[in-house]
N, C-alpha and C positions, 0 to 999 in steps of 0.2 A: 479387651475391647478392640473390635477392628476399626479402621476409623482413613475412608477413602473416599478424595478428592474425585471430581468428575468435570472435564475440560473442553469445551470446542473451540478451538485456536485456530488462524489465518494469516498468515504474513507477520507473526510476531517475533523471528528471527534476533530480535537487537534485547529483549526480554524474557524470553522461553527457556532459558539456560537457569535466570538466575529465579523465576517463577517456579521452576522443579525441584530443585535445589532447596531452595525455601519452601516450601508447602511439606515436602518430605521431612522436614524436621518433627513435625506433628501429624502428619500420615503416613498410613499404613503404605500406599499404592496411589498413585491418578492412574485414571482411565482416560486418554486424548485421545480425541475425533478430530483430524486434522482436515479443515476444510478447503482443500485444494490451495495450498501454500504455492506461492510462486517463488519464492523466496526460499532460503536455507532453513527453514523452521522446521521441517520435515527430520532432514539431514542431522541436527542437533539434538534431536528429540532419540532419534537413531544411533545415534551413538553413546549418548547416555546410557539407553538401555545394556548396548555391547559393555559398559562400564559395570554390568550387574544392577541398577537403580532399577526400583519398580515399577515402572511407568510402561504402560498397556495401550498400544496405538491402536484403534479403532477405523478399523479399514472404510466401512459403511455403512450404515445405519439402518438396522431393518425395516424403518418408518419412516423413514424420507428426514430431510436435512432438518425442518423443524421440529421434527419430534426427536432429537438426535440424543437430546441431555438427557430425556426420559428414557431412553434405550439403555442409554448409560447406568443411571438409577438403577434399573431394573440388574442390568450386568454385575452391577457391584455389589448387591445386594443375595442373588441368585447364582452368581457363579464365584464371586469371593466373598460372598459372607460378609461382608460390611455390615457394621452395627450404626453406625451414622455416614451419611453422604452428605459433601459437601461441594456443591457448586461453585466453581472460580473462574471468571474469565483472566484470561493470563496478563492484565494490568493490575488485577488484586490481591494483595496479600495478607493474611488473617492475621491480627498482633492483639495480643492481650494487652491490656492498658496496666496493667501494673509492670508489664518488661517480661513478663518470665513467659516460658515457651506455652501458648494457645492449648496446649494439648491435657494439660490437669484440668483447665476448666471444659473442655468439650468430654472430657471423659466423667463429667458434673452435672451433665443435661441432663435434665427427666425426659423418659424414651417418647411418653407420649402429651410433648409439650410441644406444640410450634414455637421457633423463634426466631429473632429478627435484628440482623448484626448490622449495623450502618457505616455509611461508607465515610470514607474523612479523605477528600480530594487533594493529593498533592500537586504541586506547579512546577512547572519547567523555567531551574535559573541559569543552568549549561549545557551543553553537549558532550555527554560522556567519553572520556577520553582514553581510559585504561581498561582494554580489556579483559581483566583476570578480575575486575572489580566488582563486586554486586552491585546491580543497579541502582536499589533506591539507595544508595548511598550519595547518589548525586544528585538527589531531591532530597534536601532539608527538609523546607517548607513546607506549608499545607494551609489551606483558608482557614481561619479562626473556627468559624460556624457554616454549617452548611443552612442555607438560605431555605430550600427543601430536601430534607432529609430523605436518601434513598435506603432501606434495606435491602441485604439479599437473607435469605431464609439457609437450613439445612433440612433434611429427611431421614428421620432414626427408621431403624429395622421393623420397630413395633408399629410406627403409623404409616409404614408402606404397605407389612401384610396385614394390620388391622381395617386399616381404610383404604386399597387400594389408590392411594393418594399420586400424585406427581407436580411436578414442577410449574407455575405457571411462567407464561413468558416475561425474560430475562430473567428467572428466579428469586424472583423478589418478594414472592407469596407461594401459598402451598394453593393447591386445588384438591377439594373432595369432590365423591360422589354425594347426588343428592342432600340432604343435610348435615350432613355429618363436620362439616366444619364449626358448626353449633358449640359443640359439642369438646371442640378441642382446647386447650386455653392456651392463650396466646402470651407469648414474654419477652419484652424488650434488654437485651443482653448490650446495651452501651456503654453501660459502669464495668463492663467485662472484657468484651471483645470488641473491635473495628476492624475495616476492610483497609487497608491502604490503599489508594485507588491512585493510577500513576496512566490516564488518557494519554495524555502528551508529552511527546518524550522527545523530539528532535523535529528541524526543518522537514525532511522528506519521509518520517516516521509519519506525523500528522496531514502531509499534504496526501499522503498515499490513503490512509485511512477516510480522509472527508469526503475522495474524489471517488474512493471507493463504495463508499456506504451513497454516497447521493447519487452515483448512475444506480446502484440499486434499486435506490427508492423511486429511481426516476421511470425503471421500468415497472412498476406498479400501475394499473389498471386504475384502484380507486385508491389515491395516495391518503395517507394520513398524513397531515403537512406539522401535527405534535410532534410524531414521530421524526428523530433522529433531527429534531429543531437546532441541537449546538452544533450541526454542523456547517448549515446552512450558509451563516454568513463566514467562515470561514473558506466553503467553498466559492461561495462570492469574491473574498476577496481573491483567491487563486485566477477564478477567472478575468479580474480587473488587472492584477500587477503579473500574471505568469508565474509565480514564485514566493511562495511567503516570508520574512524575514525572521531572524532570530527574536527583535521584539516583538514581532505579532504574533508568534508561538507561546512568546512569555505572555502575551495580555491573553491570548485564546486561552492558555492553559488555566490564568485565572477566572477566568469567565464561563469556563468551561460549563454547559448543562445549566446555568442560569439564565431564567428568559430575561431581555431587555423589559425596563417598566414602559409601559405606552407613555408615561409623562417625559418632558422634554429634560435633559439631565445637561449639570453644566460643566462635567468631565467624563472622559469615558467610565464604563463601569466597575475594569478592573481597580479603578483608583478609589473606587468605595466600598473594596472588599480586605477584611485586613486579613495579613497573611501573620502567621508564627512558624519558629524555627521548632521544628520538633522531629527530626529524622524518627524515623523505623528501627526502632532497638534492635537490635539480632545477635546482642553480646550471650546470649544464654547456648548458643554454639555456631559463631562466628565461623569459627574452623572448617566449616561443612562448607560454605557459600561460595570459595575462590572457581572463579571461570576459567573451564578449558576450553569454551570453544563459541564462545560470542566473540562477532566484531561487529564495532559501534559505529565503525566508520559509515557515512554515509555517502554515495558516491548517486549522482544523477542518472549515471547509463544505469545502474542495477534499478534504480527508481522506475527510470523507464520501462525496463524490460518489463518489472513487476506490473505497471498499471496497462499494458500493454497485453500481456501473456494473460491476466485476469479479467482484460474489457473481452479479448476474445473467447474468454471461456462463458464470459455470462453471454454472450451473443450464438454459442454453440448451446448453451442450456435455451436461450431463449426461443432459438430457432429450432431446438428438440418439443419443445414444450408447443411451440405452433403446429409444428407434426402432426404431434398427437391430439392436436385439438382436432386438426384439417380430420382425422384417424376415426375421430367421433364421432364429429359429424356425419362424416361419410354411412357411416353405421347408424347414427339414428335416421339417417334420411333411407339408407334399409327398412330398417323396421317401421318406419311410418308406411312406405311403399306395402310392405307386407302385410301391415294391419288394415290399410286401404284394401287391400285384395281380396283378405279375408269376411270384411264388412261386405265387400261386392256380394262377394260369393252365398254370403247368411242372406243378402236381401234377394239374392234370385232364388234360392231354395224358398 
């Protein structure tokens, strides 16, 4: 059984190392779509490869940037034979709940069964300090319960060419055509499998990421203000204090994706969330994980540069995309002209 990862990554440089590393214990292959990395994440992913690891950089996506995962699908499926696809964004790590390597129970799925693996959020109590070390080594903890449970799904071989199925956005559900989702039966795999899920990881890891995702959301036309909510007051406070602190990374990190309740509360929220010490087992082949080529270090100027080097790049996509608007226009305002002419011309005949 084949069995390959499928990844779109960004400025993940401080995790991408130990993310490859570990998912390849129970895959086959990732396929990364790196999405214009400002940062070394490129670089790292690059020289893995040179190191013989099977990881497949995905230059550009023959369907535009949000159909990117479903290209992938498709690639892994049709060009290496993947018997199961698994989507991971590179703060997730798939661990089987009894310790032993994910890959006896994924090689257990029924081909044409949806399923639906949940995540278990861990929290930031340091700043990684050794880099030869796998990361979530320096995330114990993890919130007791998740308040709202989020799934990500996977895509076996048989319900990609049976139903022409693919990914819905963020991967959290399958999409059919027509009815055919009816039709499929769905299984919740938490007594099995969890996601390790590791948002926040450092001062200038999380300020880059909130600062990033909200001028995104900010150039949106017609915003959904759901979307991308945990980050919100985060970037709020960036814009009050210039700078976030180690403990408001530790309370973001536990509050992380939780909406505040509308009722009035008489401490903050992360203080009514309990955490447990439970680290990410990975004794079932440790030996594989040591880092050759992350650094943890966080320095301001490289911060800069990144959020710098990426505001100009969405202002070069933004102003490509007004182009082509202006491009359109232009053309339909042709063909209206032409159709006008043409109408002359039927009514003097």
């Amino acid at each position: 059984m084949k069995i390959y990862a499928i990844c779109r990554i960004h400025n993940e440089s401080d995790i991408a190392e130990s993310l490859c590393r570990y998912t390849l214990l129970f895959c086959d292959g990732i396929i990364i779509y790196d999405t214009y990395s400002t940062d070394n994440t490129k670089e790292i992913i690059q020289k893995m490869i040179a190191e013989g690891l099977p990881l497949y950089l995905m230059e550009e996506p023959e369907s535009g940037y949000s159909a990117a995962i479903n290209d992938m699908l498709r690639i892994a499926i049709e060009r290496f034979h993947a018997d199961l696809v698994l989507p991971v964004d590179a703060d997730e790590f798939l661990f089987c709940q009894s310790g032993d390597n994910p890959r006896s129970v994924l090689e257990a799925l029924e081909p044409e069964t949806e399923y639906r693996i949940p995540w278990q959020t861990f929290v930031f109590t340091q700043s990684p300090n050794d880099n030869t070390r796998f990361l979530p080594t320096f995330f114990p903890y993890h919130r007791e319960e998740e308040v709202v449970q989020t799934f990500k799904t996977v895509i076996s071989r048989d319900l990609f060419q049976k139903y022409g199925c693919k990914f819905a956005l963020g991967n959290h559900s399958i999409l059919y055509p027509n009815q055919a989702a009816s039709t499929v039966p769905v299984e919740d795999l938490s007594m099995l499998l969890a996601y390790a899920h590791y948002p926040l990881r450092g001062v200038y890891q999380a300020m880059s990421k909130c600062i990033l995702f909200e001028y995104g959301l900010s150039m949106q036309i017609y915003r959904d203000y759901n979307k991308g909510f945990q980050y919100k007051e985060i970037f709020d406070a960036i814009l009050q204090h210039g700078k976030l602190t180690i403990e408001e990374v530790k309370r973001f990190s536990i509050e992380y994706a939780l909406k505040v309740p509308t009722v009035q509360l008489e401490k903050p929220l992360s203080e009514y969330v309990q955490l447990v010490e439970d680290p990410l087992v990975v004794s079932f082949d440790e030996g594989k994980l040591a880092l050759r080529y992350t650094d943890y270090s966080e320095d301001e100027n490289k911060f800069l540069r990144m959020v710098f080097s990426t505001t100009y790049g969405f202002i070069l996509w933004q102003t490509d995309n007004l182009r082509r608007s202006e491009e359109e226009r232009k053309k339909l305002a042709e063909d209206i002209r032409r159709l006008e002419g043409q109408i002359s011309d039927a009514k003097k005949a």
